[in-house]
N, C-alpha and C positions, 0 to 999 in steps of 0.2 A: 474331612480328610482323614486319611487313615496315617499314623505316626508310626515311622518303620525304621528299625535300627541295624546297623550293620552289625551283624553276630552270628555267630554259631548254634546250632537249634539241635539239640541229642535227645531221642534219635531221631530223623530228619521224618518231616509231616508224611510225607506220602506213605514213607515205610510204617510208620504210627498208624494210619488209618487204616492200611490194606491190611493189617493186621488186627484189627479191631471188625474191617468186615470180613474175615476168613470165616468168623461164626455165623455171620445172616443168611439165612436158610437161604434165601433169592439170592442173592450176590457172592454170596462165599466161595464158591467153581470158580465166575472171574477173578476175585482176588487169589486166590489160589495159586492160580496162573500166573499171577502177576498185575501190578498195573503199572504204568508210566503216567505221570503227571502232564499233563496239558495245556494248564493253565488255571488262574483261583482271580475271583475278584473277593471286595470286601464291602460291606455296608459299616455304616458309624452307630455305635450307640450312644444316644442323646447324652446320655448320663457320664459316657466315655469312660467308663469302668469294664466293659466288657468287649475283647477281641471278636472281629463277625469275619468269619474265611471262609467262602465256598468254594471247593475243590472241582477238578474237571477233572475226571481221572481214565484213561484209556485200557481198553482190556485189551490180550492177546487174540482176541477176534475180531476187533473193529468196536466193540461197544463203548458206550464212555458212559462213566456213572460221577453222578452229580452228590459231590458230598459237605452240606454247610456244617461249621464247625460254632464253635463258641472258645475262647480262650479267657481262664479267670484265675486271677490273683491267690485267689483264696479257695479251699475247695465247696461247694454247693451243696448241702443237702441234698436239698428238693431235688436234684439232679442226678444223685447218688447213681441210680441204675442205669442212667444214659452216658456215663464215665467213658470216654472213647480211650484217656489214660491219661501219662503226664507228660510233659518236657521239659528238660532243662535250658532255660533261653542265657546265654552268655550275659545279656545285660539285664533280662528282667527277672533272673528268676526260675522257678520252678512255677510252670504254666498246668493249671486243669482243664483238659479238653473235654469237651462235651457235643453229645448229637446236636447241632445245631435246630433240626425236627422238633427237640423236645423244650427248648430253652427260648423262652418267652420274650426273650430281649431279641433273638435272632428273627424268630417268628413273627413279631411287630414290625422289623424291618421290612419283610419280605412283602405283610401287607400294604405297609406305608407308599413302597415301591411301587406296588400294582398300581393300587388307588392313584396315587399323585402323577405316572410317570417318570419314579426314580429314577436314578441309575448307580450305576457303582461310585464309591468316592476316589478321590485322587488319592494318589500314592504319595506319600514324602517321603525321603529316607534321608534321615539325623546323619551325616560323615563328619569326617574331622573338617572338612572343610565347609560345612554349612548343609543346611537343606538342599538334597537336590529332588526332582520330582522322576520317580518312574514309569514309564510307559507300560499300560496295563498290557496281559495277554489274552487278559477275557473282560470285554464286555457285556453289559446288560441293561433292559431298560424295559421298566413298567409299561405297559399299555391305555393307562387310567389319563387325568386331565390334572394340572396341575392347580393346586389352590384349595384340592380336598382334603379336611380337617385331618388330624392323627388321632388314629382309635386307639386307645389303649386297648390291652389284651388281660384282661381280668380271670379267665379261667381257658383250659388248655384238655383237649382229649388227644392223642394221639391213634390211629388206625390205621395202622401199616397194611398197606396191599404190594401186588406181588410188583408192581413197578415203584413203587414210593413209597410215601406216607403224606394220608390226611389229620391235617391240623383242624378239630372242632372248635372253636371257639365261643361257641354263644352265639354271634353275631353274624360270624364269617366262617365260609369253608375255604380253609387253604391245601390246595393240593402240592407237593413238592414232590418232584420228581427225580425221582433215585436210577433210575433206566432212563437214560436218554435218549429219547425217539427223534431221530436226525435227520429222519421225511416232514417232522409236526412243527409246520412253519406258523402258524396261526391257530386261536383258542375263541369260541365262541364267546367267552366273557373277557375280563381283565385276565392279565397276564404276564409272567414276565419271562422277555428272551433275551436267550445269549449268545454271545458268538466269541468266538475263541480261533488262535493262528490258524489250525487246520478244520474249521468251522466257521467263515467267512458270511455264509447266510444263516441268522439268524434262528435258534429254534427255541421250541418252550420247554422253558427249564421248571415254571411254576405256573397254577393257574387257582383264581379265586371267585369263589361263590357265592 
């Protein structure tokens, strides 16, 4: 489950990221324009050191680009060039955001997803009056079988194409999809889809090789 606190988040996510894609050669005209927020689901990281937010974000044309995050306590080296920026979170802190694409804890979710038939975790949010649980706005769910092992991800390429980015792995090709094709209800292999308020049928948001 993902542990979520009542606070204040400076400056607020959506405006943090559409600003960080103003400069991607492909997407930067959408944000430009603007985007509006849609909906984000989360994955857990095992380890529970690492925030995992995938963003739905809507453009002023109808398009919606899919953008996973990473949130970490500390800042990353290794990570240094995928810096999406900071935040100040009211309770936790000063947050480092990172392209979720390039951040190998994020990236093992997504396969773990496909492979086993994940789906997003539940939401808790910490109030003064206890845990309550939130009702997601985006769901998602692997296409795989449940009960297959977790690969770890030992080495990482990145290959940005004009809809996304492929994640090389060694092992695995993972495709994440940055342009979301909202006719592409189904993927010839594993996969993972999602659906969100005003996206009710299902489409792929990821697919793996």
């Amino acid at each position: 489950m993902a542990k979520l606190h009542v606070a204040t988040v400076s400056p607020p996510k959506p405006e943090l990221i559409t600003q960080w894609l103003s400069s991607d050669p492909t997407v930067g005209p959408l944000a430009a324009d603007g985007l509006v927020a849609l909906g984000a689901y989360r994955f857990d990281d095992p380890a529970e050191a690492v925030g995992i937010e995938c963003h739905l974000l809507g453009g002023r044309d109808g398009s919606v680009l899919h953008v996973p995050v990473t949130y970490r306590a500390e800042p990353e080296e290794s990570l240094s060039e995928h810096l999406v920026g900071t935040l100040e979170h009211s309770v936790l802190g000063t947050r480092w955001v990172y392209d979720g694409c390039a951040d190998p804890i994020c990236a093992g979710e997504f396969l773990h997803a496909m492979r086993t038939g994940g789906t997003q975790v539940e939401l808790i949010v910490h109030t003064d009056d206890g845990p309550v649980v939130r009702e997601p706005n985006a769901t998602v769910r692997g296409s795989g079988s449940e009960g297959a092992a977790r690969s770890p991800i030992d080495s990482m390429r990145l290959e940005p194409h004009g809809t996304g980015t492929t994640i090389q792995t060694g092992a695995h090709t993972i495709d994440i999809r940055r342009i979301v094709d909202l006719d592409d209800h189904s993927a010839a292999g594993a996969a993972l889809l999602g659906a969100w308020n005003d996206q009710p049928d299902p489409v792929v948001l990821a697919t793996l090789a």
